[in-house]
C-alpha positions as CSV (number, residue, x, y, z in Angstrom):
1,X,-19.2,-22.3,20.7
2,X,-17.5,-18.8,20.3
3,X,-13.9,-19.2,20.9
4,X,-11.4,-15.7,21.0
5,X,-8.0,-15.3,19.0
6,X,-5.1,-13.0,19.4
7,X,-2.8,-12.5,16.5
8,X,0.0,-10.4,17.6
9,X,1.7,-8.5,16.1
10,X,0.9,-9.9,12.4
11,X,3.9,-10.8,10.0
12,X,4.7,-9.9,7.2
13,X,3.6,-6.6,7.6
14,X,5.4,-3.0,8.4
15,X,4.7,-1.8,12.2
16,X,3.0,-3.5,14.8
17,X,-0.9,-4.5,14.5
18,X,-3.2,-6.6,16.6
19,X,-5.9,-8.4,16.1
20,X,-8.2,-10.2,18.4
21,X,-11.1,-12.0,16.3
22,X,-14.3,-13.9,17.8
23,X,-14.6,-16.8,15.8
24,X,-18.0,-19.3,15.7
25,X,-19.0,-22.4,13.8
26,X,-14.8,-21.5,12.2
27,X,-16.2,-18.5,11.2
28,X,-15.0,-14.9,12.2
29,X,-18.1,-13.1,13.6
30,X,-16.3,-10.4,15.6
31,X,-13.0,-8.8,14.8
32,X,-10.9,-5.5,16.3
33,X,-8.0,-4.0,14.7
34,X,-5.2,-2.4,17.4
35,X,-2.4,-0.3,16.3
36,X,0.4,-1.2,18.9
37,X,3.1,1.4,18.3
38,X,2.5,5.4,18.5
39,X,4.6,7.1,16.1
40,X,4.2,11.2,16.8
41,X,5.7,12.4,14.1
42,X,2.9,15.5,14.0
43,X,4.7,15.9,17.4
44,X,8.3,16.1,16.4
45,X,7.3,18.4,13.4
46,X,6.2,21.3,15.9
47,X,8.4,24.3,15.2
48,X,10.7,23.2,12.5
49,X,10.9,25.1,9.1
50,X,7.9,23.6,6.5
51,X,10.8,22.8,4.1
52,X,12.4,19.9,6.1
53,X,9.4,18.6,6.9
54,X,9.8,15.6,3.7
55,X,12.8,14.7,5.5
56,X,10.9,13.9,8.6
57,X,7.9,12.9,7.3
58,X,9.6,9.8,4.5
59,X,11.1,8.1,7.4
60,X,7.8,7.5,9.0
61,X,8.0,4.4,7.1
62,X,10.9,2.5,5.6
63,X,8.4,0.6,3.2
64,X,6.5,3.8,1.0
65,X,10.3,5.5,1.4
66,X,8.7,8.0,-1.0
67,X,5.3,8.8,-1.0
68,X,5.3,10.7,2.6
69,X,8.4,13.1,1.2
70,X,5.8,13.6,-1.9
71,X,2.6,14.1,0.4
72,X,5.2,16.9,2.3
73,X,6.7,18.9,-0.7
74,X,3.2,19.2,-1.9
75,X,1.5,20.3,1.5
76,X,3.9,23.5,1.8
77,X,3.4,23.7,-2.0
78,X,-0.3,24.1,-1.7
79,X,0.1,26.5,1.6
80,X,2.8,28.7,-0.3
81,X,1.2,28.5,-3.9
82,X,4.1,27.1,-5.2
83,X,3.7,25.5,-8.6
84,X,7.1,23.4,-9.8
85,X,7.6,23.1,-13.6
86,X,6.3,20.1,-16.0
87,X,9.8,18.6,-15.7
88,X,9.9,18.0,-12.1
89,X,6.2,16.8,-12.0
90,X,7.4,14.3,-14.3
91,X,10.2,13.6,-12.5
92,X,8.2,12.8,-9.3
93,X,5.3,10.9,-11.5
94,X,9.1,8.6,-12.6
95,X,9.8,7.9,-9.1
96,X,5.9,7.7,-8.1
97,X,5.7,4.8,-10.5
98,X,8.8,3.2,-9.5
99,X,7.9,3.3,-5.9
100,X,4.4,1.5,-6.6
101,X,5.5,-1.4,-9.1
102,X,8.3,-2.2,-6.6
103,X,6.1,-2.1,-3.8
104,X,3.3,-4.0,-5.9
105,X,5.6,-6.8,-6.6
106,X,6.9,-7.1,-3.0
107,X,3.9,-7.3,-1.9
108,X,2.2,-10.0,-4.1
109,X,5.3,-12.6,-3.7
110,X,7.2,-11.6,-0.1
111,X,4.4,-10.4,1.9
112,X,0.9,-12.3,0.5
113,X,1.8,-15.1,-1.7
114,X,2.6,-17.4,1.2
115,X,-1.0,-17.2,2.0
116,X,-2.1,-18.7,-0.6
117,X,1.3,-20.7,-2.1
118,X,2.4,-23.8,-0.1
119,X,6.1,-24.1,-0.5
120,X,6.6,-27.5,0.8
121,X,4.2,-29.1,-1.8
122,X,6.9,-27.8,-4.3
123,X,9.1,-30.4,-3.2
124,X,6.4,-32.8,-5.0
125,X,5.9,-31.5,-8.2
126,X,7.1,-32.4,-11.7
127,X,9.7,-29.9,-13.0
128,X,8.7,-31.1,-16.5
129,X,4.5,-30.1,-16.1
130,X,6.1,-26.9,-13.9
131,X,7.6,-26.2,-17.3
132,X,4.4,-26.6,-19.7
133,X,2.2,-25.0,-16.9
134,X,4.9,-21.8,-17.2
135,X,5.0,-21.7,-20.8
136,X,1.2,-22.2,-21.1
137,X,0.9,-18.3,-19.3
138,X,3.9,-16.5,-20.3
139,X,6.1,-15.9,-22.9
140,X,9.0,-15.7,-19.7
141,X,12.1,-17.2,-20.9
142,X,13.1,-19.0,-17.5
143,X,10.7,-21.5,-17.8
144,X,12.9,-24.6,-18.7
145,X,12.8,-27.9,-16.8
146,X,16.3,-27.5,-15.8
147,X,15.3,-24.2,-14.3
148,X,12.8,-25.5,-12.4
149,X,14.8,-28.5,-11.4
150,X,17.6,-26.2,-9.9
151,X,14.9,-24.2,-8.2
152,X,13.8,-27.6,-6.7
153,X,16.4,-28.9,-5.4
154,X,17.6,-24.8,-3.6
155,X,14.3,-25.9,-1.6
156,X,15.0,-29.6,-0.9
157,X,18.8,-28.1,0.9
158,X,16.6,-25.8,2.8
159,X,14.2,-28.9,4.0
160,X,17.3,-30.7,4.5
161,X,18.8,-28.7,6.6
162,X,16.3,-28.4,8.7
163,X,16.5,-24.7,8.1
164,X,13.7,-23.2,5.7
165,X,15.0,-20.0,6.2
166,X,12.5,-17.4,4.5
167,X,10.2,-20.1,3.9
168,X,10.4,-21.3,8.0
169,X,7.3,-21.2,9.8
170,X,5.1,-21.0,7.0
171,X,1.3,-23.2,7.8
172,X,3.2,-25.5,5.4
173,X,0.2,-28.7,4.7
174,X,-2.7,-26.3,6.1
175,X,-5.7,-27.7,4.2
176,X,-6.8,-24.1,2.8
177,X,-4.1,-24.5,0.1
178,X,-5.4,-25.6,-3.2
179,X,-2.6,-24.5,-5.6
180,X,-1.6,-28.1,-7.3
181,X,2.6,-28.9,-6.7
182,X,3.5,-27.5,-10.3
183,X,2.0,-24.2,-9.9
184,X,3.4,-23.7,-6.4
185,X,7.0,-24.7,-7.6
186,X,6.6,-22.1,-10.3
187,X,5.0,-19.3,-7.9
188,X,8.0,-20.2,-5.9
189,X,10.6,-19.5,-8.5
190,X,9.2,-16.2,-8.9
191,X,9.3,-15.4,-5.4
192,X,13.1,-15.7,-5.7
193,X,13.0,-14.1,-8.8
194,X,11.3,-11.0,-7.5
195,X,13.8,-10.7,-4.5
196,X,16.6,-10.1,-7.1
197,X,14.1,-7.7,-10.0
198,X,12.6,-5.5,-7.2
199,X,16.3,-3.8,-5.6
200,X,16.6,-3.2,-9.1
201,X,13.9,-1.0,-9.8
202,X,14.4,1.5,-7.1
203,X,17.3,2.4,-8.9
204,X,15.9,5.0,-10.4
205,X,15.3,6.6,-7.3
206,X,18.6,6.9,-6.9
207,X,19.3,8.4,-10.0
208,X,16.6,10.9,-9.3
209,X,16.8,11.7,-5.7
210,X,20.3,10.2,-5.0
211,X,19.2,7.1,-3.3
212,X,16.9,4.3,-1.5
213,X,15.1,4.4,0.5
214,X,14.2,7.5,1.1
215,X,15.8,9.5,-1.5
216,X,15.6,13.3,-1.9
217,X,13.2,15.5,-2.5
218,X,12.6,19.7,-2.7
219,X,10.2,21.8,-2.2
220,X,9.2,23.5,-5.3
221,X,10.5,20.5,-7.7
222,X,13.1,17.8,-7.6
223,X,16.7,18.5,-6.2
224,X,18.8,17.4,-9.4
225,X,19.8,19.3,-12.6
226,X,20.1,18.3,-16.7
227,X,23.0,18.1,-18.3
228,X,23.1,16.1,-21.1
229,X,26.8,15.7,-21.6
230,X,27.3,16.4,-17.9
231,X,29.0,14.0,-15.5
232,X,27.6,14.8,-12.5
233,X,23.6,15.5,-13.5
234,X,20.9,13.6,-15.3
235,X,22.8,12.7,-18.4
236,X,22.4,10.9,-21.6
237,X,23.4,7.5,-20.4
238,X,21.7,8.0,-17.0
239,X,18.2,8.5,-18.9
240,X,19.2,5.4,-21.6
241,X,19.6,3.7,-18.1
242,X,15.9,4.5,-16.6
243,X,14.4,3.6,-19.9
244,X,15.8,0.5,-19.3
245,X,14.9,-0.6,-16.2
246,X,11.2,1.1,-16.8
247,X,11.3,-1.4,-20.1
248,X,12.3,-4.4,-17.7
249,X,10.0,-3.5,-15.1
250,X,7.1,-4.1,-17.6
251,X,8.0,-7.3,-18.7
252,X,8.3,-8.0,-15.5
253,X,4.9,-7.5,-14.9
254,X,3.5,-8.7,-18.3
255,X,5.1,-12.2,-18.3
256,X,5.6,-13.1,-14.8
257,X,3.7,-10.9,-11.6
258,X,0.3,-10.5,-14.0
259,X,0.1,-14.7,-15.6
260,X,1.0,-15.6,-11.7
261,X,-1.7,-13.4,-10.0
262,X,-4.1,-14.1,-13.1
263,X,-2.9,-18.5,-12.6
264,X,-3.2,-18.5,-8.6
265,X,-6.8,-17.0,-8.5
266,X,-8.3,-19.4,-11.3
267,X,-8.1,-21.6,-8.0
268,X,-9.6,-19.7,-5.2
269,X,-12.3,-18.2,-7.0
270,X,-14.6,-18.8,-3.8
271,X,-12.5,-15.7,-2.3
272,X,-14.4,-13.8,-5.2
273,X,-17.2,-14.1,-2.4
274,X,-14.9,-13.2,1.0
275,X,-13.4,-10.2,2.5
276,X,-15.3,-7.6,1.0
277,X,-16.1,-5.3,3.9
278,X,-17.1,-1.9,3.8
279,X,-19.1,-0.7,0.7
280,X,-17.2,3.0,0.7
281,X,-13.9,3.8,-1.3
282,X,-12.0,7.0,-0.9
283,X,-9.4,7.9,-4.0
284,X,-7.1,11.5,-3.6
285,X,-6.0,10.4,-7.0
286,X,-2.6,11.6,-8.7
287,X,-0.1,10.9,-11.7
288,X,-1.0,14.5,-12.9
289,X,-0.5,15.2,-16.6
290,X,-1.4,19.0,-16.5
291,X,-0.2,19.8,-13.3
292,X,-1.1,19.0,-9.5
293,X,-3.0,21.8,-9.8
294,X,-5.7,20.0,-12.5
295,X,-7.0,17.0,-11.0
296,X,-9.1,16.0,-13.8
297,X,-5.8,15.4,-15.6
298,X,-4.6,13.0,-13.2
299,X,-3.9,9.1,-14.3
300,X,-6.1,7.7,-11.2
301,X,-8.7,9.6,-11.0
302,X,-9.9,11.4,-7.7
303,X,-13.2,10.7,-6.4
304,X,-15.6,9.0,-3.9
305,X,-17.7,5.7,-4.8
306,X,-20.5,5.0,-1.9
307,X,-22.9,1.8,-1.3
308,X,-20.9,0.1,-4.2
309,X,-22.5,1.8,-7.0
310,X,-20.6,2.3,-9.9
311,X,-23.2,4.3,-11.9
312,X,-21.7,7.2,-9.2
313,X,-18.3,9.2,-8.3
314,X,-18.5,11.6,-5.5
315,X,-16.4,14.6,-5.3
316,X,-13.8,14.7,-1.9
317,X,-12.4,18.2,-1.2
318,X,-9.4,17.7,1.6
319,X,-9.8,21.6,2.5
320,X,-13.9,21.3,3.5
321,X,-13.7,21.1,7.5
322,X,-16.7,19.0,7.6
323,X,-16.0,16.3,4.8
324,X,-12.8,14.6,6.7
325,X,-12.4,14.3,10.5
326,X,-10.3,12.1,12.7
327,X,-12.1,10.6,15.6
328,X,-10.5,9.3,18.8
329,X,-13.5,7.4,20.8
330,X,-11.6,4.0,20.6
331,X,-7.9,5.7,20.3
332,X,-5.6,6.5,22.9
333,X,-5.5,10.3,22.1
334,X,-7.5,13.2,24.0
335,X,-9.3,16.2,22.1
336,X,-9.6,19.7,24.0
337,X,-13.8,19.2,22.8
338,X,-13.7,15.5,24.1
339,X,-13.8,11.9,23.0
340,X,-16.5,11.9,20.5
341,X,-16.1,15.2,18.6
342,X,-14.3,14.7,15.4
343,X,-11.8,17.2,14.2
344,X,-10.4,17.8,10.6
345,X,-6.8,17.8,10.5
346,X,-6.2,21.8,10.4
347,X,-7.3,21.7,13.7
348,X,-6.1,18.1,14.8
349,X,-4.2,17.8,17.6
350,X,-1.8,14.8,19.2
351,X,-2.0,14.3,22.5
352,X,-1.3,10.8,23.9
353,X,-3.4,9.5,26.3
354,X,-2.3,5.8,26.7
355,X,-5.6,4.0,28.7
356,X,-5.3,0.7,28.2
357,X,-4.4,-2.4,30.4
358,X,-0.4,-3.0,30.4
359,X,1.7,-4.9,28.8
360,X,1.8,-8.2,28.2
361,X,-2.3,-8.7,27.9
362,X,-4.6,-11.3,27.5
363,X,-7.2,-8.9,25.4
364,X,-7.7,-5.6,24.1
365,X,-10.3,-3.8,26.2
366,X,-12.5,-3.0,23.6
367,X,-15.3,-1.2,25.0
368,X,-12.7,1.2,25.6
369,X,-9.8,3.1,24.0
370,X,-7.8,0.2,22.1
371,X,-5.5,1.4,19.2
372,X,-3.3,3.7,18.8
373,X,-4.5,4.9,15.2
374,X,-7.6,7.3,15.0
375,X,-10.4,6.8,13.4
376,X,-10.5,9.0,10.0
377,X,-14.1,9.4,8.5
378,X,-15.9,11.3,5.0
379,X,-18.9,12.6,6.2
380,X,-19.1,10.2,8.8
381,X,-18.7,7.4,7.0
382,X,-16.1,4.7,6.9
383,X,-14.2,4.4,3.5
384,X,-11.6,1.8,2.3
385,X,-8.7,3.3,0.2
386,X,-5.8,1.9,-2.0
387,X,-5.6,0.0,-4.8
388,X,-9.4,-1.4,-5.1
389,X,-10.4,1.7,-4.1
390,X,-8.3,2.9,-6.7
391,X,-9.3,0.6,-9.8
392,X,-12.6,1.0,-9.2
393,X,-13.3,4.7,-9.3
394,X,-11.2,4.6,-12.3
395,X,-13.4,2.1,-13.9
396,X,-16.5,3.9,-12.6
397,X,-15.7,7.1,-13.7
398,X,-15.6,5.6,-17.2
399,X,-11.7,5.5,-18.0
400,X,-11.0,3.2,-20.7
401,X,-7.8,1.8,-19.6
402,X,-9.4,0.9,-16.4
403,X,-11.9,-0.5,-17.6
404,X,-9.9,-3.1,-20.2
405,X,-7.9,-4.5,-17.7
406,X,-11.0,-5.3,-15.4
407,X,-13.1,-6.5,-17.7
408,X,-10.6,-8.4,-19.3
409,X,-9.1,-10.5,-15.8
410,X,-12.8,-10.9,-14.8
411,X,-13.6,-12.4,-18.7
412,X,-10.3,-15.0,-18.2
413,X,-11.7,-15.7,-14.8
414,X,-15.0,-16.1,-15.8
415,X,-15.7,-14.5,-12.6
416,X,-18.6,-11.5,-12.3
417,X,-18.5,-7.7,-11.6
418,X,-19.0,-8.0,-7.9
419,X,-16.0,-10.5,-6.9
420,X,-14.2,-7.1,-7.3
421,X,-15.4,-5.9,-3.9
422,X,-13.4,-9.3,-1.8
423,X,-10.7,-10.2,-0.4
424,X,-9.2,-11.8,-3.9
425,X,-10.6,-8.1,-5.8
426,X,-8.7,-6.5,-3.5
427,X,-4.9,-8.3,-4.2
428,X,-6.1,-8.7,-8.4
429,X,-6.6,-4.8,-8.3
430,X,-3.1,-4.0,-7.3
431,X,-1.7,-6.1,-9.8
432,X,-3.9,-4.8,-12.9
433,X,-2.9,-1.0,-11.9
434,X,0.7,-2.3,-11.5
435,X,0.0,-3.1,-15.2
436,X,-1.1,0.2,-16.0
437,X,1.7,1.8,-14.1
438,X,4.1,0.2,-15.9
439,X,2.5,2.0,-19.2
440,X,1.9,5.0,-18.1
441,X,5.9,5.4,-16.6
442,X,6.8,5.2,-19.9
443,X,5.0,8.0,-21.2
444,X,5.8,9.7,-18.3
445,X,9.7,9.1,-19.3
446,X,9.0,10.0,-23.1
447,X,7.3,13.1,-22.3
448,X,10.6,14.2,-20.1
449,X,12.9,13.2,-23.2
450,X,10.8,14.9,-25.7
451,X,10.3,18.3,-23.1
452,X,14.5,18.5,-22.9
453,X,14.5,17.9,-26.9
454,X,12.5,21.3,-26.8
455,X,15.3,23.0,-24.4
456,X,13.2,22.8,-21.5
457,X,15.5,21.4,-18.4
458,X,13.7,23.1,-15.6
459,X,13.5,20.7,-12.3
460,X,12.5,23.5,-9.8
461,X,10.5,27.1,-9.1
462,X,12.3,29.7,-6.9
463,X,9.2,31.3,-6.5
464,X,8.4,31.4,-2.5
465,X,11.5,30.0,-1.7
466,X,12.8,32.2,0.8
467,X,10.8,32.6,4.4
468,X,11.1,36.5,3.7
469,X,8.6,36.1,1.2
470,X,6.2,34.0,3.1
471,X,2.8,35.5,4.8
472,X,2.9,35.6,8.6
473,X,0.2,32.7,8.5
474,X,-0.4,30.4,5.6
475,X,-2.3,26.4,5.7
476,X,-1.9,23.8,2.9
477,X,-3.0,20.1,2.5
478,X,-0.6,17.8,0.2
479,X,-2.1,14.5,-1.5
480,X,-1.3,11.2,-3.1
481,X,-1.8,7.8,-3.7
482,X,0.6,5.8,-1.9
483,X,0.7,2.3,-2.9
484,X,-1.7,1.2,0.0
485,X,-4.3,4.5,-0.7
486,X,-5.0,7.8,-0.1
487,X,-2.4,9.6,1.7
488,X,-2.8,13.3,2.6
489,X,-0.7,15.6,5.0
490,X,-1.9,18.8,6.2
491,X,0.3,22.2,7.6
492,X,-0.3,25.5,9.1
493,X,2.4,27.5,9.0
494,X,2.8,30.6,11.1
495,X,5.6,32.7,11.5
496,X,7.9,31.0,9.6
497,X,7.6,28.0,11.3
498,X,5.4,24.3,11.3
499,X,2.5,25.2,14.0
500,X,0.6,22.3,13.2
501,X,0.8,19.4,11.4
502,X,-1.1,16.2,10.6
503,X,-1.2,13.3,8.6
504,X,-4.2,10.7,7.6
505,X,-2.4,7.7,6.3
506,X,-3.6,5.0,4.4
507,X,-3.4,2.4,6.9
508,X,-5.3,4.9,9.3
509,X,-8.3,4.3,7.5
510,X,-7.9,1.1,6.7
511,X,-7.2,-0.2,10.2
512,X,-8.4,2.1,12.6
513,X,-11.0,1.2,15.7
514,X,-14.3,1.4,15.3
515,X,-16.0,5.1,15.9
516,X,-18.7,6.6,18.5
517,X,-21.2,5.3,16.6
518,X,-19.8,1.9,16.7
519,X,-19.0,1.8,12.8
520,X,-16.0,-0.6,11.6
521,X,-12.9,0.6,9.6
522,X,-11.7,-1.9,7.0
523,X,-10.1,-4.2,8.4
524,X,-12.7,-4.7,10.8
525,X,-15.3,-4.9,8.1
526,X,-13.5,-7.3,6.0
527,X,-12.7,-10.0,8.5
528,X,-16.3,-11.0,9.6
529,X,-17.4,-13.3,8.0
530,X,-14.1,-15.1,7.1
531,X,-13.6,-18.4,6.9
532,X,-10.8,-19.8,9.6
533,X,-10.8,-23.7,9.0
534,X,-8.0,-24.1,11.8
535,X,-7.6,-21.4,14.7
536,X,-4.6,-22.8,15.5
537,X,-3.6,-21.7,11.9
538,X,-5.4,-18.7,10.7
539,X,-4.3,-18.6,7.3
540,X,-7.4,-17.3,6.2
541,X,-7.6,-14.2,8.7
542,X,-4.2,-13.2,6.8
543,X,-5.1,-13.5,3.6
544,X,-7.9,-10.6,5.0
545,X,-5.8,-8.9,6.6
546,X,-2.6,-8.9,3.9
547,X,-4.8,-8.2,0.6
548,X,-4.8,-4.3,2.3
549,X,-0.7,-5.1,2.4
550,X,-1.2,-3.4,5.7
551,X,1.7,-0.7,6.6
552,X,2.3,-1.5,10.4
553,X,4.8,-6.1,12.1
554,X,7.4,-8.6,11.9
555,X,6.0,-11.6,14.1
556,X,3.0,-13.3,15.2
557,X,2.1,-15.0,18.3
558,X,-1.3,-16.9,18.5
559,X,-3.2,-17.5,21.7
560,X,-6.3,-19.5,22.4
561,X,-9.8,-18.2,24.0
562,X,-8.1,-19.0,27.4
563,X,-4.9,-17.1,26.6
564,X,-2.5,-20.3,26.3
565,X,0.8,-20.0,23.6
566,X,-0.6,-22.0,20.6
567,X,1.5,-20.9,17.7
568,X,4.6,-18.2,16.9
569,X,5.6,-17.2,13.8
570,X,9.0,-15.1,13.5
571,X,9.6,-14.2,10.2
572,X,7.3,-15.4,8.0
């Protein structure tokens, strides 16, 4: 007996997303993926000088409070020819870094961990064991019983209470949990632990671009100056200061986020199996070392890996009108050539054209329009991007650091190759490129120190500054990786001014409606055939759905196959 599912909006998530699933023998045989909330930024862009357009474009999400302002600077960069000096690609690789370990770490404990961590089983465990199971992983120093007793008994006041706060809500007891009590009171130490570590490594956002979220940015480089025995510019104690929280972000993730991830998954191996999806991956790459301008300098590498075959990368080239298109068959947007021509974003436009049944709904009309993301496509195909995406065409293109810290968590899991391409591949790979980030910020920060040792301060180019100097008509296409994948904006600019604008965002791939031809996005892909042992409690469709840490809600209501209340969750 098929049975039907709403889950809307989904927690622990930014933005709104649906998600209606068919689900048969308690297994998900049918799935679709609605974006709830139009943003129009595109729209708001229209006319505005290509120099504020970071401004705009970073507050398109409060979440990746950097990586749009990035995507932007670039974009006018590329249409301008603009190229900033090695300082202030440094610079932005610093804050780059920052921005993904933070969001990493978020991620892992506040927004997925729950899925797989049962809080209230904490109350049962041994602080003692707690302490030689924490020990056994990591050299962490808070790993005493004591600690864990105190940790222990912040919990039992919440139960108490009757007021779980962060933890309320949770599918607290659902039999999908297999974490014994001892590791979930540890996993739930470091929750806490991560609340208090992760608001301290944005700082160096604000040292850099003068706050967070969304600090500054500047076309042409990075809007600060070096002064070494300055008060008000990057100084000598304002770098000692970086170094140190880039030094205590890494053993952050050595001893506490990587042991956890590595601890947790030893017991759902059978997700090595689950989730997996499509068999495309799309990386824009970035972290240059030799300029923006040199891709094959760049710390994750760019490329294309189809069919799952690591023996091949394929090139992508953002500027080739037929390699990317947005599609709008199943979106609520209208094309001047139709509903089933693609168009690449150059000549993308954003027109709403809401279709769908109003609000409040029993289901999405899906043979219809029924999201309000378009459908982005390489070639026609479907691609998943982020940080599988990312691992593996860094480990297929035959980087060595890549391929250590693969080969080395699937040796300690004893786990094969192929449990990459899952739903628990997909959350291990953001941890083990957390782990290289953490390296490579700092070389990135000894690189800077040894370039101003040399005299160099430069943070930014004059060159095409001024409008004056611009051409009456010029297009550009900016890229990076933001934490949840490949992010690219593309401008034209004509007199002076943003004609056109558009941006392919991570989650736009990821969770977009299925095409013309009827082909799933990612998170389509990835839910069928998932596991859902209690409808009432889906736990399992989120683990799916949060291993992309999708970028669009904040609470879920669940409905059965006749459209009755079953379940809410508010904050969890």
């Amino acid at each position: 007996m098929e049975k039907r599912i709403v889950v809307d909006p989904i927690t622990r998530i930014e933005g709104h997303l649906r998600v209606e699933v068919e689900i048969k023998n308690n297994t998900i045989v049918d799935a679709y993926c609605s974006g709830t909330m139009v943003r129009g930024i595109e729209i708001i862009l229209k006319g505005r000088d290509p120099r504020d357009a970071w401004a705009f474009t970073e507050r398109v999400c409060g979440v990746c409070t950097t990586v749009h302002a990035l995507a932007s600077c670039r974009t006018v960069e590329n249409a301008l020819g603009i190229v900033i000096p090695p300082n202030a690609e440094l610079v932005r690789n610093l804050m780059f870094c920052a921005q993904m370990m933070q969001d990493h770490v978020v991620h892992f404990y506040h927004l997925a961990a729950l899925d797989w961590v049962d809080v209230v089983s904490a109350l049962s465990a041994d602080p003692k064991a707690t302490s030689q199971l924490a020990m056994s992983i990591s050299p962490w120093p808070k790993s005493s019983i004591g600690y864990y007793k105190d940790v222990q008994n912040r919990i039992k006041k919440f139960v108490e209470s009757g007021q779980l706060g962060i933890f309320a809500n949770g599918y607290w007891g659902n039999k999908a949990y297999k974490l014994p009590p001892e590791a979930n009171l540890m996993a739930v130490a470091h929750y806490l632990e991560a609340l208090e570590w992760q608001k301290e490594i944005v700082k160096v956002h604000a040292i850099f671009g003068g706050k967070n979220p969304h600090p500054n940015y500047l076309v042409g480089g990075v809007p600060a100056a070096i002064n070494i025995n300055g008060v008000n510019a990057l100084n000598s104690e304002r770098f000692a200061y970086v170094k140190q929280l880039l030094d205590n972000a890494k053993t952050f993730i050595d001893q506490v986020y990587i042991p956890d991830l590595l601890a947790i998954a030893s017991f759902y191996k059978e997700w090595g199996a689950i989730g997996g999806g499509l068999e495309n991956y799309l990386v824009y790459g970035d972290l240059p070392t030799n300029g923006f301008n040199d891709p094959s300098s760049y710390k994750f590498p760019r490329g294309i890996i189809m069919g799952r075959d690591l023996s091949k990368v394929h090139e992508v080239d953002t500027s080739d009108p037929e390699q990317i298109k947005e599609y709008i068959a199943h979106s609520w947007y209208d094309y001047d050539t139709g509903n089933k021509s693609g168009k690449h974003p150059w000549k993308g436009e954003t027109k709403l054209d809401y279709t769908g049944p109003k609000p409040p709904y029993k289901y999405l009309n899906v043979k219809d329009k029924y999201s309000w993301m378009k459908t982005p496509r390489w070639k026609g195909n479907p691609m998943e991007v982020g940080p599988l995406a990312r691992m593996l065409v860094g480990y297929a293109s035959g980087r060595k650091e890549f391929q250590e810290v693969v080969n080395a968590a699937l040796t300690k899991l004893n786990v094969p190759v192929t449990a990459l391409f899952s739903t628990l591949g997909r959350t291990a790979a953001r941890g083990l490129e957390t782990q290289l980030v953490a390296g490579w910020a700092q070389e990135f920060f000894d690189q800077l120190i040894s370039n101003i040792k040399k005299g160099d301060t430069r943070l930014h180019s004059n060159y095409m500054w001024e409008p004056k100097d611009w051409p009456q008509e010029a297009k550009g296409v900016g890229m990076t990786e933001a934490p949840r994948g490949a992010l690219a904006h593309w401008i034209i600019i004509k007199n002076q001014a943003i004609d056109n604008y558009q941006l392919v965002v991570p989650s736009t791939w990821n969770a977009s409606p299925r095409d013309a031809k009827g082909q799933m996005s990612a998170y389509e892909a990835a839910l069928i055939g998932t596991p859902v042992s209690n409808p009432e409690q889906p736990l399992e469709l989120l683990r799916t759905i949060h291993s992309f840490d999708p970028c669009i809600a904040c609470a879920v209501h669940v409905y059965d196959e006749k459209g009755s209340y079953v379940h809410q969750v508010q904050t969890f």
